[in-house]
C-alpha positions in Angstrom: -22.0 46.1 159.9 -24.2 44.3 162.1 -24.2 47.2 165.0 -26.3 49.5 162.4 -27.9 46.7 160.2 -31.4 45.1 161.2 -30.4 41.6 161.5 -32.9 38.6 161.7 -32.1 34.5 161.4 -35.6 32.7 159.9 -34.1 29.2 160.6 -31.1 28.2 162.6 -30.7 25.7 165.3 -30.0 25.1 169.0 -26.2 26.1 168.4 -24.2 26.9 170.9 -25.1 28.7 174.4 -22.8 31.0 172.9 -24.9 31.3 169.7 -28.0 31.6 171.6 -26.4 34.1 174.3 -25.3 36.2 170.5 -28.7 36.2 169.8 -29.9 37.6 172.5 -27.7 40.0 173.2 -27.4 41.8 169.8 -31.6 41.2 169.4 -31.5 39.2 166.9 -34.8 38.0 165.9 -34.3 34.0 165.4 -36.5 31.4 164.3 -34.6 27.7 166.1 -35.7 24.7 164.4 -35.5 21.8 166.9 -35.7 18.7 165.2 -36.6 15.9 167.7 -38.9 16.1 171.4 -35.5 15.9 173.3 -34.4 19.3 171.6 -38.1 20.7 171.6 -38.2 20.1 175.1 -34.6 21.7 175.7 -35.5 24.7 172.9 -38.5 25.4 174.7 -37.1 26.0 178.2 -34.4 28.6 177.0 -33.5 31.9 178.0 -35.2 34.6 175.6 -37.6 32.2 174.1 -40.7 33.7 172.8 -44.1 32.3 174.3 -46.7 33.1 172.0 -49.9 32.1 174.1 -48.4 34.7 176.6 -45.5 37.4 175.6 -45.6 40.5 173.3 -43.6 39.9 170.2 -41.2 40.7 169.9 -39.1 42.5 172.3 -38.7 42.5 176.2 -35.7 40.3 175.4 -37.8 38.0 173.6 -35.9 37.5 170.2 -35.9 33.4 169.9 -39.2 32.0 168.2 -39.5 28.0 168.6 -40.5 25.9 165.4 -40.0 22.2 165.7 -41.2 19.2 163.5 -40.2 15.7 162.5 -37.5 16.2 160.0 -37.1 14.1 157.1 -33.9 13.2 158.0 -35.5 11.2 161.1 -38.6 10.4 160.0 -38.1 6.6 160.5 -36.7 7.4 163.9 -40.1 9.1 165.8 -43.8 9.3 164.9 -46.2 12.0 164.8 -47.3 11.4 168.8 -43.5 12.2 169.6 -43.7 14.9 168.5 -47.0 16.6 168.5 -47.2 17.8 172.2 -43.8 20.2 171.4 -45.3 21.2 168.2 -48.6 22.4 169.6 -46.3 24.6 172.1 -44.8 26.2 169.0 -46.0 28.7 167.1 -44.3 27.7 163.6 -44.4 24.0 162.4 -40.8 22.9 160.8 -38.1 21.7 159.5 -40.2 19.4 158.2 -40.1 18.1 154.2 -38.4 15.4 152.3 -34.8 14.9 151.1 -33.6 12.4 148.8 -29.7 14.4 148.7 -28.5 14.2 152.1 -30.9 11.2 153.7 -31.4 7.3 153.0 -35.0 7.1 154.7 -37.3 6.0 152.6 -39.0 8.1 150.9 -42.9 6.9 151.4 -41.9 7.0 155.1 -41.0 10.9 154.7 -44.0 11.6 152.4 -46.1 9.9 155.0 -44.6 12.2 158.3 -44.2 15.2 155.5 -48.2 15.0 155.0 -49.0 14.3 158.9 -47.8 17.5 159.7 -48.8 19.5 156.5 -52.3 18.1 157.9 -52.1 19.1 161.7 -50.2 22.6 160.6 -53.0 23.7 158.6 -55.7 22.7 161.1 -53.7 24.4 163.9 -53.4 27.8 161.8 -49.8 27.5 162.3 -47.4 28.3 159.7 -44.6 25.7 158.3 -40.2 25.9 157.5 -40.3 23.2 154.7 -36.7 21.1 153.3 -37.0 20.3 149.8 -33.4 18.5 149.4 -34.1 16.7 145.8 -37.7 16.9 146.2 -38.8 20.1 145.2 -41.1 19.3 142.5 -42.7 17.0 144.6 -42.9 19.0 147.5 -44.5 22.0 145.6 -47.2 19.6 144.4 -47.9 18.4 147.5 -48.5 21.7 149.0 -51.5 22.5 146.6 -53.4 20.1 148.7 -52.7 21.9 152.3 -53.1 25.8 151.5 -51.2 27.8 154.3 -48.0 30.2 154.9 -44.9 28.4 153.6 -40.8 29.3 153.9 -39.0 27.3 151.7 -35.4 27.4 153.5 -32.3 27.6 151.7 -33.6 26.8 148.4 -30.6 26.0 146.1 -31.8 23.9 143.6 -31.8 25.3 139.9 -35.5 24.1 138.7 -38.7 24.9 139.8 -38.6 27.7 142.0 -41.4 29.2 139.6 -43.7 26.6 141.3 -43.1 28.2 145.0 -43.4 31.5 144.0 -46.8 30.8 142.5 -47.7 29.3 145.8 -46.3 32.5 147.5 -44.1 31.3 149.4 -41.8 33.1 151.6 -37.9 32.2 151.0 -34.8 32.4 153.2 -31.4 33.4 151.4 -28.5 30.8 153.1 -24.8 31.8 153.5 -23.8 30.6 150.4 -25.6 33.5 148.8 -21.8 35.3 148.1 -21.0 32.0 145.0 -24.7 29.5 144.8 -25.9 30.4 141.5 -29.1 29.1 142.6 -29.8 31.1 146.4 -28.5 34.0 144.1 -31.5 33.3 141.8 -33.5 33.3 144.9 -32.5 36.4 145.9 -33.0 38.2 143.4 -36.5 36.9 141.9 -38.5 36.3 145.6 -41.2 39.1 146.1 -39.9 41.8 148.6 -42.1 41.2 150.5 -41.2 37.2 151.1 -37.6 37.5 151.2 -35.7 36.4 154.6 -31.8 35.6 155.3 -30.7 32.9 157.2 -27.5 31.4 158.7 -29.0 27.6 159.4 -27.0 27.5 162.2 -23.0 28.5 162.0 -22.4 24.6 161.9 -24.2 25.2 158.2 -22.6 28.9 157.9 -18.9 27.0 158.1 -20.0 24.5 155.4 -21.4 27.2 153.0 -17.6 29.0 153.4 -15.7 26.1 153.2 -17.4 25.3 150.2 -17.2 28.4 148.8 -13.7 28.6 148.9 -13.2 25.2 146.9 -15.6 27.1 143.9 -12.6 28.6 142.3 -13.2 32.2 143.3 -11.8 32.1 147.1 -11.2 36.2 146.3 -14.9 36.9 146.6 -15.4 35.5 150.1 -16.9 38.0 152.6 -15.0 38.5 155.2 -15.4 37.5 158.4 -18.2 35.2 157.4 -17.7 32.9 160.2 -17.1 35.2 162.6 -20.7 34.3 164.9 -24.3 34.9 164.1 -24.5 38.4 163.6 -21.6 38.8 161.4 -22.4 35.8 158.9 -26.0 37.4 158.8 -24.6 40.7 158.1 -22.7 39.4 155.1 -25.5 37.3 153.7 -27.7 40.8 154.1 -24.6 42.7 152.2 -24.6 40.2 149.1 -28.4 40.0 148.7 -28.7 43.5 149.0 -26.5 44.3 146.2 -27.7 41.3 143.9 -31.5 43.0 144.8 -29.8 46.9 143.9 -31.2 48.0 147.6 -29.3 48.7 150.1 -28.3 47.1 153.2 -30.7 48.5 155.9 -33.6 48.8 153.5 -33.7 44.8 153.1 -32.4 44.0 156.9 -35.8 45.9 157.6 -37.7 44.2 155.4 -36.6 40.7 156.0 -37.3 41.5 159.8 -40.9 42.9 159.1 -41.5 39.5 156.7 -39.9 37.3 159.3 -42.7 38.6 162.0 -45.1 38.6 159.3 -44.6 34.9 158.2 -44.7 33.6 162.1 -47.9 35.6 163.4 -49.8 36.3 160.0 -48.9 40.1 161.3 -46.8 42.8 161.7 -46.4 44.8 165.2 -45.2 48.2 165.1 
């Protein structure tokens, strides 16, 4: 499937050198996330890495876009000057949000960093990956105050997605698309033309199938889910596309189109 699909990734990770050698190879158009100046610094320097002061985009072997951020999850750990000088050498702002699931931070620290960035993003003209882990109402609020061009990553929460799409927001579909009741709701109710896949790295893309197959309905995993980037993607494409009634390479080439369209405000042709 993923020879003849258009395949894009709007948020994963470092990963492997295998991962990132995947990408490359089979032209995957990948937004990496790096969450800390050591990674920026690392993310930056790769092979394929997309320079967008300088390069064409995409192509020319050019098919890894750099976002970084502060993420909530360290928050307490750097502050904004850490950070800053690798986010003004990316063109996309992110992860950056708050989480009250998976992280014991405080949240005032979070809001504080969350809004730091929200500010400097929307100065800059740069677009921003949010994580709204337990905080989604908040987060949506909160975003009123700092107009720009949002993707709301992974969004599996049950409530309030109303609020994003009134902010029109662009969303990526995560791995667990194939059983989350929730990503399935976002799938099928995000505007065609806001609608991305994502794998979130396979680190995530493992945890989405292992928790999958503890949902009681092991019989409707895809197969070969965890079989590398392009496979996982291809398989997150397959199950949107048939919760959306489109088929496969209609929405690969869309989410590819939104995915250049979300980073450079554009779309090149």
């Amino acid at each position: 499937m993923e020879r003849t699909w258009p395949l894009s990734d709007a948020h994963g990770h470092m990963g492997t050198r295998e991962e990132r050698r995947e990408r490359r190879e089979k032209r995957i158009l990948s937004m990496l996330c790096a969450v800390s100046p050591e990674e920026a610094e690392e993310l930056l320097q790769e092979e394929g890495i997309w320079d967008y002061r300088t390069d064409g985009f995409p192509g020319r072997g050019r098919y890894l876009v750099p976002a970084c951020g502060i993420h909530p999850w360290h928050a307490d750990q750097y502050c904004l000057e850490d950070m800053e000088p690798w986010m003004k050498l990316c063109p996309v702002i992110g992860e950056i949000g708050m989480d009250s699931v998976w992280c014991a931070v405080d949240l005032s620290v979070q809001k504080e960093r969350f809004e730091q960035q929200l500010y400097l993003a929307q100065s800059w003209g740069k677009p921003v990956v949010l994580h709204t882990k337990g905080q989604e109402e908040e987060i949506a609020d909160i975003l009123r105050e700092y107009p720009n061009r949002y993707l709301v990553h992974w969004y599996s929460c049950d409530f309030h997605l109303e609020k994003y799409l009134e902010l029109d927001c662009y969303f990526s579909v995560g791995p667990d698309v194939w059983w989350n009741k929730a990503v399935q709701q976002v799938a099928r109710f995000s505007p065609a033309d806001r609608l991305l896949l994502e794998t979130d790295g396979m680190d995530a893309v493992k945890w989405a199938y292992e928790e999958g197959m503890k949902s009681g309905r092991p019989e409707i995993a895809p197969p070969g889910a965890k079989r590398g980037t392009a496979r996982s993607l291809a398989c997150t494409l397959e199950t949107a596309a048939r919760i959306r009634g489109t088929a496969p390479d209609l929405l690969g080439r869309q989410a590819r189109d939104n995915l250049e369209t979300f980073i450079t405000g554009k779309l090149f042709k």
